[in-house]
C-alpha positions in Angstrom: 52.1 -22.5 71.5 52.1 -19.9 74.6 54.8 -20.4 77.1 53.8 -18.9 80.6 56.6 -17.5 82.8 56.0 -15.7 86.4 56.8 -12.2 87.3 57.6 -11.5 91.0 55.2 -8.8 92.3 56.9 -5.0 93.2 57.7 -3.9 97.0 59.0 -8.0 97.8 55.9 -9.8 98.4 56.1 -12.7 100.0 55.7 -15.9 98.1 53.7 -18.6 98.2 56.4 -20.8 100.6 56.7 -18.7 103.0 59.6 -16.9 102.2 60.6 -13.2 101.5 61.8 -11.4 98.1 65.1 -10.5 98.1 63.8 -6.7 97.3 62.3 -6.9 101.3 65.7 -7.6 102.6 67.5 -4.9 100.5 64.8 -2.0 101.5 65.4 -3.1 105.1 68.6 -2.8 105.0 68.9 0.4 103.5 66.8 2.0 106.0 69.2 0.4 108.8 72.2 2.5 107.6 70.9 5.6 106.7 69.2 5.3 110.4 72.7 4.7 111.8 74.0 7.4 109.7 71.4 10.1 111.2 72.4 8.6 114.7 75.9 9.4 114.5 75.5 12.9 112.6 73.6 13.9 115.8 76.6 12.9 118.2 78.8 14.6 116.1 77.0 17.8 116.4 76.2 17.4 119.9 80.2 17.4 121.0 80.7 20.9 119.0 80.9 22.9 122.0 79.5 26.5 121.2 82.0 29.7 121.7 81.6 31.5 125.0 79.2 34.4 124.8 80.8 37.8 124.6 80.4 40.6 126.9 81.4 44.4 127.7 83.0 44.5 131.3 83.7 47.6 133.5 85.5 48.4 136.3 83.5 49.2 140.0 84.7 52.9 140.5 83.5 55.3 143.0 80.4 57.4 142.0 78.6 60.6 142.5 75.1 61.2 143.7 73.6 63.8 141.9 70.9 66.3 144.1 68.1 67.7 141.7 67.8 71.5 142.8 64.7 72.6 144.6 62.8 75.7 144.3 61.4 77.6 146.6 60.8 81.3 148.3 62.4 83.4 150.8 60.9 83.9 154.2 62.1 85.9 157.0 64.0 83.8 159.6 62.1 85.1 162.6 58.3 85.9 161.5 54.8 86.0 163.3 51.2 86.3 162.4 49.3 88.8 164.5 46.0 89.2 165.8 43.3 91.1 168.2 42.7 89.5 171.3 39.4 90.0 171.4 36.5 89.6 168.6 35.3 92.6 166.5 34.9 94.1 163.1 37.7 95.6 161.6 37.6 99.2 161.8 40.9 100.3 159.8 44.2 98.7 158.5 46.7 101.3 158.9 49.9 99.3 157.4 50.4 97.8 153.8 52.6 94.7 152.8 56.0 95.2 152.2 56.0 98.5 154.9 58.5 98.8 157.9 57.1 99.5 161.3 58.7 100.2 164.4 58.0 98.4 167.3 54.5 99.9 169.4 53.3 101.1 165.5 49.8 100.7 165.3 48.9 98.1 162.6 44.9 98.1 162.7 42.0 99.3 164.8 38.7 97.7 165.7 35.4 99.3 166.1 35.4 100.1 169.6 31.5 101.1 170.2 30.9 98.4 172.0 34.0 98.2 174.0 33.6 101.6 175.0 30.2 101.0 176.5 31.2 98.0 178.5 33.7 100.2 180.0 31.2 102.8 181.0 29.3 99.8 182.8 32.1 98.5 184.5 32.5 101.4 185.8 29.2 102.6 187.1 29.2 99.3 188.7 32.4 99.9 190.4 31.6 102.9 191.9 28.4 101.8 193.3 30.3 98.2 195.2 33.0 101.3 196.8 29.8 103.4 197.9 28.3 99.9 199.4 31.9 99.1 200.4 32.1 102.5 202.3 28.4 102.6 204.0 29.2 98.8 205.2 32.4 100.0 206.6 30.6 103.3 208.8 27.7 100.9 210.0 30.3 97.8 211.0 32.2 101.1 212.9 29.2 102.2 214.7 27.6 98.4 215.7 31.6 97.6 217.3 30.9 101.2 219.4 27.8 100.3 220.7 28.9 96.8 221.5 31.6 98.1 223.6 29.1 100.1 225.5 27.1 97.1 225.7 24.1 99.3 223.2 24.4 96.4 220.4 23.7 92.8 220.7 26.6 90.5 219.4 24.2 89.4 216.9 23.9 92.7 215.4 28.0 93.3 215.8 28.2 90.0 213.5 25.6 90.8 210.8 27.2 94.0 210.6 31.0 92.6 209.9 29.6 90.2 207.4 27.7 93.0 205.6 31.1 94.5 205.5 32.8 91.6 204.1 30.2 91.0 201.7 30.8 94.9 200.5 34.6 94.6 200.0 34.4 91.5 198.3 31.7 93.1 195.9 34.3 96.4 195.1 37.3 93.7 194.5 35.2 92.1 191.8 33.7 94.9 190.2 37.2 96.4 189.9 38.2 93.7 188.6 35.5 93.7 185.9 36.4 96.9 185.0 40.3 96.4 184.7 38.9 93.4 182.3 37.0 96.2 180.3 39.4 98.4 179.9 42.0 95.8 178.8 39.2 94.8 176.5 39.0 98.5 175.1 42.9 98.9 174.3 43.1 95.4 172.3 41.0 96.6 169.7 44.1 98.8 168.9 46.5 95.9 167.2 50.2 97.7 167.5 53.3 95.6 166.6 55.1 93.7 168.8 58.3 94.2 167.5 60.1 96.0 164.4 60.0 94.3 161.2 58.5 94.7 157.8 54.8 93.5 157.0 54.8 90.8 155.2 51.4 89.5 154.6 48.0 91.2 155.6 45.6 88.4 156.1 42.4 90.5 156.7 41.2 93.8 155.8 38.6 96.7 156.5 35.5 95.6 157.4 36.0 92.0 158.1 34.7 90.1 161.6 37.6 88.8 163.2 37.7 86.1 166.1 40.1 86.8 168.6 43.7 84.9 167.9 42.8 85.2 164.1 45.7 86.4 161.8 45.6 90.0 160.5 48.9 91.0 159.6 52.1 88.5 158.7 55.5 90.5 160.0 58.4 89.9 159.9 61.1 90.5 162.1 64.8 92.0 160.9 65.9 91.2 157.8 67.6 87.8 158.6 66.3 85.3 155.6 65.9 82.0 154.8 64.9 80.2 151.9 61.7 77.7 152.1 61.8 75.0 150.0 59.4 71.5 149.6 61.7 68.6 150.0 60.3 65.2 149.1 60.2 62.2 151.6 62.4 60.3 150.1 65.2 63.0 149.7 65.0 64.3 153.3 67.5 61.9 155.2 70.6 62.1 152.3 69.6 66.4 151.9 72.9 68.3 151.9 73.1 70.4 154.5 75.0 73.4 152.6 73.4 74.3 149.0 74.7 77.4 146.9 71.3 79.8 146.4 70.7 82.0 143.4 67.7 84.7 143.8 65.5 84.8 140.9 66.8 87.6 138.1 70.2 87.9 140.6 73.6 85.7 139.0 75.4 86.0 142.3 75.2 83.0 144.5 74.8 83.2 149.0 75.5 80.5 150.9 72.4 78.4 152.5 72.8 76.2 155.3 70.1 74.1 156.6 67.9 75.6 159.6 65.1 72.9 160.0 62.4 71.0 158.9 58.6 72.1 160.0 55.5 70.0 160.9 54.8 66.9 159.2 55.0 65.4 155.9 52.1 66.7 153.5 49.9 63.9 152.9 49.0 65.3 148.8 52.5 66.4 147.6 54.6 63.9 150.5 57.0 66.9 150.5 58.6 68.7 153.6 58.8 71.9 154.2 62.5 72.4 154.8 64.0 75.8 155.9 67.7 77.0 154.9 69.1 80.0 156.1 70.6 82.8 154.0 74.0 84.2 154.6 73.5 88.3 154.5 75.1 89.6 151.3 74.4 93.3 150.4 74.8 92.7 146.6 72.1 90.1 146.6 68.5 91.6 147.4 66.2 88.9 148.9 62.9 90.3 149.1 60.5 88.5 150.6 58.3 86.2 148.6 61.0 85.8 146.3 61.3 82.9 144.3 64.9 81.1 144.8 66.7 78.0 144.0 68.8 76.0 146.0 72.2 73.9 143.5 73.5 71.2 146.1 77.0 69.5 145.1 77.4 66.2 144.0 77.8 63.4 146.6 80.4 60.7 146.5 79.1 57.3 147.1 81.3 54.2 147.9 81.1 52.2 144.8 79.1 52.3 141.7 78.8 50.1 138.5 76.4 50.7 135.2 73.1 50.1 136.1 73.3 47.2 133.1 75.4 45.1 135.4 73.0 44.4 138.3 71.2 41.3 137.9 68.5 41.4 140.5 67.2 43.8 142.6 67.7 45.1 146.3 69.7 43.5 148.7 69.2 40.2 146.4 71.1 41.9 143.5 74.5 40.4 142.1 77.4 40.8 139.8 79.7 39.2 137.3 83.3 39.5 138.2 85.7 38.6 135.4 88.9 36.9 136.3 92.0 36.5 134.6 91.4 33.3 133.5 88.2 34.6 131.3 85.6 33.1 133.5 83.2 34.8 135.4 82.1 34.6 139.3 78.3 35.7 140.7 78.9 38.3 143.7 76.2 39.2 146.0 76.0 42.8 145.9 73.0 45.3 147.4 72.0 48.6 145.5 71.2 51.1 147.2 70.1 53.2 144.8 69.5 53.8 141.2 70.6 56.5 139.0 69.8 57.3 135.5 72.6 55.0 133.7 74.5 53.6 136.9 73.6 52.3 140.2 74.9 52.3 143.7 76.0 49.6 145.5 77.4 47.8 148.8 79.8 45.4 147.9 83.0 43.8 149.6 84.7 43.8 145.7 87.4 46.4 145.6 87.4 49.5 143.2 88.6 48.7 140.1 87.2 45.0 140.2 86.3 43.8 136.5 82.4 42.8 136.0 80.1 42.3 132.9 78.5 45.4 131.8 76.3 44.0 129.3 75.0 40.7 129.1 73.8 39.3 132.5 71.5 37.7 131.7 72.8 34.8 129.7 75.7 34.1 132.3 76.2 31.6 134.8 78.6 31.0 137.6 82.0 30.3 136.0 81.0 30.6 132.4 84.1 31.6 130.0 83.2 35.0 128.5 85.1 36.9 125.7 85.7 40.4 125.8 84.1 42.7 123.3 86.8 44.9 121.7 86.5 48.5 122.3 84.3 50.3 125.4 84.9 47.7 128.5 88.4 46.0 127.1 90.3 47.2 130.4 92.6 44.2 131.4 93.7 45.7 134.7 94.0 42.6 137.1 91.4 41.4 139.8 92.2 41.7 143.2 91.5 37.7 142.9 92.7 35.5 140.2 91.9 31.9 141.7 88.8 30.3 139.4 
């Protein structure tokens, strides 16, 4: 005979009355302590408090703000472009660039044709008003005779003084004409107002000229300066004393700065700037020469790498290290930015510790820990208190 006996199902079912396997209790309780066991791992990690972050530092020192040379040419300190003052075709150029004239030297003629025939009316014109001038005065002479022997009528002694009148006024203007005619015929000689050498010859033989129009550049002496494109943003911090070096020459002339012409140019936004030259006879500065302006290096209040600026502008700030390894923000404003460092405004002291490297993971009074090597000055702060 058989004998039956019952098997309790896996995982804990629960039986028939209602109550549960004790394989249900013991899964249960399992879970419950590893779950605990995770828990308390977790807090345990979470009180581990991480290192503090390690940085370079530097000290603020006072910098130098290097000028870029400029380039330019040399000009003649006192030049002018001249012109006819009257309209005409250019007959001949007499002068070359580079030549020295005297002052009075004759520079260029115009074709004078025409002049010379306005002349020759003006003065046939002339004439004729003084012959009318002269017959109006005999007849107003004769008329006031008459009258005073009571052989002319008033009316004929007035007609008679304003013929005369009208006569002298005639001459005056037709003088006049002429003098403007003859001025007319000596400006188409163009003769140089002063002595100096030519320096540019703007139009040639042949060529219609208005009057005013440039035709020969000269320039006066041999006082020089050197002309140089400055841009905008240079012009208020420019030097105002530069060492100048001719192209091809080693020997250096002092420059000082002359003045700044006309307006910015709206292509380039670049001055034109003028420097003059101080005369040395073993430096030749021809005209048109190209030259180069070295300025010295400017010292500016404060300066710090330009790694240690968090920020920008007037909203910029620094991480001053303290003694006590923890760092403080500082308001600072850069007011400019050089290659590797940057200039600042800042009521911190030269010599005052900051973070050089690593900014950006800081915050106000975070410990830090020095990197060994570059940045490992321990000078003390001007300010110790946290």
């Amino acid at each position: 005979m058989i004998e039956l006996k019952h098997t309790q199902p896996a995982g804990g079912l629960p039986l028939r009355n209602g109550l549960t396997s004790p394989g249900s209790v013991i899964t249960s309780g399992l879970v419950l302590v590893l779950a605990m066991a995770i828990t308390g791992c977790q807090k345990q990690s979470a009180e581990v408090e991480l290192p503090p972050p390690v940085v370079r530092v530097a000290a603020i020192a006072p910098g130098t703000l290097a000028q870029p040379d400029l380039t330019g040419v040399i000009v003649a300190k006192t030049q002018s472009a001249v012109g006819f003052q009257v309209s005409g075709r250019i007959a001949e150029r007499v002068v070359k660039r580079g030549a020295r004239v005297k002052a009075g030297e004759v520079l260029a003629t115009l074709d004078d044709a025409d002049f010379k025939a306005k002349q020759a009316a003006a003065q046939a014109q002339a004439q004729q008003a003084q012959a009318e001038a002269r017959f109006a005065q005999q007849n107003f002479t004769r008329v006031q005779s008459l009258l005073a022997k009571k052989l002319a009528s008033q009316q004929e002694y007035d007609q008679a003084k304003s013929n005369l009148q009208a006569a002298k006024a005639n001459e005056q203007a037709s003088q006049a004409q002429l003098e403007q005619a003859r001025l007319a015929l000596g400006y188409t000689t163009l003769k140089a107002p002063f002595a100096g050498v030519v320096a540019a010859v703007d139009a040639d033989q042949g060529a219609v000229v208005n009057a005013g129009q440039p035709v020969v550049t000269l320039a006066a002496g041999d006082a020089r300066q050197a002309l140089v494109a400055v841009p905008e943003q240079r012009l208020m911090r420019l030097p105002h004393t530069a060492e100048a070096r001719v192209h091809g020459q080693s020997t250096a002339i002092e420059a000082t700065f002359a003045s700044n012409e006309g307006e910015v140019d709206p292509a380039s936004r670049t001055w034109s700037v003028r420097f003059n030259l101080a005369a040395n006879p073993s430096v030749k500065t021809g005209l048109g020469q190209s030259i180069t302006l070295s300025f010295p290096k400017q010292t500016v209040p404060k300066s710090v790498p330009i790694t240690a600026i968090l920020g920008q502008g007037s909203q910029a700030a620094v991480f001053e290290v303290r003694q006590n390894g923890t760092v403080k923000m500082q308001p600072v404003t850069v007011t400019r930015l050089e290659h590797e460092s940057a200039v600042i405004s800042t009521d911190l002291a030269t010599g005052t510790r900051i973070v050089a490297l690593g900014v950006n993971r800081l915050h106000d009074g975070q410990r830090v820990r020095i990197q060994p090597g570059l940045g490992t000055d321990t000078a003390p702060n001007t300010e110790d208190t946290p």
